[in-house]
C-alpha positions in Angstrom: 148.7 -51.6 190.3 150.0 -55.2 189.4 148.6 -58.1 191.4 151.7 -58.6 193.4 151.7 -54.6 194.6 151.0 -54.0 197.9 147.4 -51.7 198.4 147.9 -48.5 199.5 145.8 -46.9 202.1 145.6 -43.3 202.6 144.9 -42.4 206.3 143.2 -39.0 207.2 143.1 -38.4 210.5 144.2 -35.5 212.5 144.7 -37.4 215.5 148.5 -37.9 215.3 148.7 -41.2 217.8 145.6 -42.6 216.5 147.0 -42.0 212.7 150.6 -43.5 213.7 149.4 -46.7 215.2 146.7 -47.4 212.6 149.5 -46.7 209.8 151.8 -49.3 211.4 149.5 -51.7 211.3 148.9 -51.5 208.0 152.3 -51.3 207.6 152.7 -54.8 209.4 150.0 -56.6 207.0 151.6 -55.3 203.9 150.1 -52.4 202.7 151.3 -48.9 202.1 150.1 -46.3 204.1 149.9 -43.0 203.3 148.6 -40.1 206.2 147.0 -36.5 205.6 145.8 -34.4 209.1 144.1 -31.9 206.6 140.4 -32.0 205.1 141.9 -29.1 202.5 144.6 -31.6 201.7 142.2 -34.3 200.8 141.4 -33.8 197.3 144.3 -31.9 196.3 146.5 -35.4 197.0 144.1 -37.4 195.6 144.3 -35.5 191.9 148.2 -36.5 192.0 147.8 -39.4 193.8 145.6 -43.4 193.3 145.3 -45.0 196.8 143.6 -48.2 196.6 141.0 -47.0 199.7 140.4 -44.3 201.5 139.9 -44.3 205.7 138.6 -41.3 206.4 137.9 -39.4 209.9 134.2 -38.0 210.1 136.0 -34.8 212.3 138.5 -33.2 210.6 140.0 -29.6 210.4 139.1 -27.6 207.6 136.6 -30.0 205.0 135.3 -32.3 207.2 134.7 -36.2 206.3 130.8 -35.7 205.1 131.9 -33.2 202.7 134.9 -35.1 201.4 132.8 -38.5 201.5 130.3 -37.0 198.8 133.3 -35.2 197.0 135.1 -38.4 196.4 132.2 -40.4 195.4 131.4 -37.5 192.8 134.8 -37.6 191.2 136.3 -41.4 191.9 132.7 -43.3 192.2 135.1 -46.6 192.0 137.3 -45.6 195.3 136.9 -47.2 198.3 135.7 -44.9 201.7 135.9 -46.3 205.2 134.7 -43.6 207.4 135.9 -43.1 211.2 133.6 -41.8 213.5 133.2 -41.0 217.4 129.2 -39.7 216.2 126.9 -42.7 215.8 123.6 -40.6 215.0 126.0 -40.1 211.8 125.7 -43.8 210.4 122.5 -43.7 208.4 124.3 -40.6 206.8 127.8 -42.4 206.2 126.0 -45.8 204.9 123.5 -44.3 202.3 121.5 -41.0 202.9 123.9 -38.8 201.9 127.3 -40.4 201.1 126.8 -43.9 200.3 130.2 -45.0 202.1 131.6 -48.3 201.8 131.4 -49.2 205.5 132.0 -47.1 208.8 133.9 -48.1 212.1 133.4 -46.6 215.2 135.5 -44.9 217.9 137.0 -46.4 220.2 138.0 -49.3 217.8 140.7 -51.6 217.8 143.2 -51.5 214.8 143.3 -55.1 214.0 138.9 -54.4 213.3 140.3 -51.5 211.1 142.8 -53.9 209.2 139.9 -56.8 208.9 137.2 -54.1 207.4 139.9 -52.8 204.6 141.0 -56.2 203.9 137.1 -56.7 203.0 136.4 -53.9 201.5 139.4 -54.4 199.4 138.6 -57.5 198.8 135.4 -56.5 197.2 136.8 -53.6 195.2 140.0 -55.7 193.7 137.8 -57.9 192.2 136.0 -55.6 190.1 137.4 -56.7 186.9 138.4 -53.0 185.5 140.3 -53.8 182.4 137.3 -56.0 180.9 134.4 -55.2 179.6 131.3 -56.8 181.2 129.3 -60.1 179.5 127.3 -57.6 177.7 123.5 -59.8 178.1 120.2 -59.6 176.1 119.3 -56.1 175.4 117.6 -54.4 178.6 118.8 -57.5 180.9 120.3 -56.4 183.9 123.3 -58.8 185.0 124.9 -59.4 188.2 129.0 -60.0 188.3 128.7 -62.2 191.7 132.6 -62.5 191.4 133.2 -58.5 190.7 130.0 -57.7 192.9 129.3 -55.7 189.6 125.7 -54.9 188.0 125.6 -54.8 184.6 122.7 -53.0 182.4 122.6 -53.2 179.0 126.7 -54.2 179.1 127.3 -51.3 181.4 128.5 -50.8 184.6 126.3 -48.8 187.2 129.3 -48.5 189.3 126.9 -50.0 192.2 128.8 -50.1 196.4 128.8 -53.0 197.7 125.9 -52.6 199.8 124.2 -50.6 196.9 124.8 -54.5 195.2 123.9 -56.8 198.3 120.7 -55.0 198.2 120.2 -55.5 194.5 121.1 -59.3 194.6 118.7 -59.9 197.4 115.7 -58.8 195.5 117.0 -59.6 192.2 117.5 -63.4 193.9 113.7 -63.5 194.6 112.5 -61.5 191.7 108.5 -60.4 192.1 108.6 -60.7 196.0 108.2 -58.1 198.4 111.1 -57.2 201.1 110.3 -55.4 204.3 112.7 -52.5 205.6 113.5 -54.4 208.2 113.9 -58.0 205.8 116.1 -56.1 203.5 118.3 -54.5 206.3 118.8 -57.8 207.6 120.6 -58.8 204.3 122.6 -55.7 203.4 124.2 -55.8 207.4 125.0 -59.1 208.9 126.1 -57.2 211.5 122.7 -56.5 212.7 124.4 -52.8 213.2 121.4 -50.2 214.1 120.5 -48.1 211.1 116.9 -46.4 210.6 114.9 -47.6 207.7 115.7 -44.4 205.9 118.5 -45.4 204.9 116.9 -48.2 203.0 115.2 -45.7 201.2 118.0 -43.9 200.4 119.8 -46.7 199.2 117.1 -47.7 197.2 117.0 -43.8 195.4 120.2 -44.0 194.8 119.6 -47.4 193.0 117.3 -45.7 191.0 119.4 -42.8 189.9 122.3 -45.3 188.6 119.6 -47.6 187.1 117.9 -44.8 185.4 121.4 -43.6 184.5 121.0 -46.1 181.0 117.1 -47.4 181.3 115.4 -43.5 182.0 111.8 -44.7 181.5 112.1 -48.0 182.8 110.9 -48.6 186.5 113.0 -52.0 187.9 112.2 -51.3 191.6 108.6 -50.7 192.7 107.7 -49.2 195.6 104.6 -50.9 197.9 103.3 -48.5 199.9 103.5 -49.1 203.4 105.2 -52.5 202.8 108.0 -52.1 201.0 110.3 -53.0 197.7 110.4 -55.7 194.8 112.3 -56.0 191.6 110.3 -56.4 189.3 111.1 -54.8 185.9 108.5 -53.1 183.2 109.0 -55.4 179.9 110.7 -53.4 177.2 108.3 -51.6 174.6 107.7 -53.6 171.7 108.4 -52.1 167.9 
């Protein structure tokens, strides 16, 4: 997709009224929408198909969203999910403990909040400069893209979401210290939305995994017990 190219959105939702008048509003601020009613459909389209984001209905027919969530993360790590949701004791699940989505809106919404939260997440995700290679650092220096919201180890991308990052960058910012639950939830949702402090954990698992992903017998966030987290890597072994 060239700069000037619209973004294109695919919709699943099998809620024909709801799909139709979130689709022409996207339609109205300039993106291409695209609409599935399916969960069976889902991944099928998405082989043939490169949307720029996903908005994806918790309740579907067939696969439902939970399923698909982890599915696309598994295959497309990069692509953006929204997830749509009447269920709020889903969150934690949607944000991190399962799924790691890229944000969640509830039902009833409005479809202007729908429009502003892809806009931002797109915003994010665009700026991910793909076709470069990151600044690739001192060797076992973790680096943070604050214009790509990117996390670079050793050169590499670990692919981080952006609430996967905003977590990162808060304790990266104040290297040593230790955050709360509640201090780092504060940071990763402005929001102040209610989520339980497992999904902190989660989040902070999945950090982990990515991080070990290149460094696997480096430790770069310690747990406290009963406190909480820092960032505070192991130097590298000497010759």
């Amino acid at each position: 997709m060239t700069e000037a190219s619209p973004s294109r959105i695919l919709i699943v939702e099998d809620e024909p009224k709801i799909a139709r008048l979130i689709g022409d509003y996207l339609t109205g601020s300039g993106y291409i929408p695209d609409h599935l009613d399916h969960g069976d459909e889902v991944i099928p389209w998405l082989n043939d198909h490169q949307p720029d984001l996903v908005l994806l209905d918790l309740m579907l027919p067939g696969t439902d969203g939970l399923v698909l969530c982890r599915q696309i993360r598994d295959r497309w790590p990069q692509l953006p999910v929204i997830m749509l949701t009447a269920r709020v004791e889903e969150v934690d699940r949607l944000l991190g403990l399962e799924l790691g989505a890229d944000d969640y809106i509830c039902k009833p919404f409005s479809p202007r909040e729908v429009v502003a939260r892809i806009k931002a997440v797109l915003r994010r995700s665009q700026a991910l400069p793909q076709d470069r290679p990151g600044a690739a650092g001192t060797s076992g220096e973790l680096v943070l893209n604050e214009d790509g919201w990117q996390a670079l180890a050793d050169g590499q991308d670990l692919a981080l979401t952006a609430v996967e990052y905003k977590l990162l960058k808060v304790m990266m910012d104040a290297q040593g210290r230790i955050f709360s639950r509640d201090q780092l939830m504060d940071h990763m949702y402005r929001d102040h939305r209610i989520v339980s402090e497992r999904t902190v954990d989660s989040h902070i698992k999945k950090l982990r995994k990515k991080i070990a992903g290149i460094w696997p017998e480096r430790e770069v966030i310690r747990s406290i017990y009963g406190v909480g987290y820092k960032y505070e890597p192991e130097p590298l072994d000497g010759p």
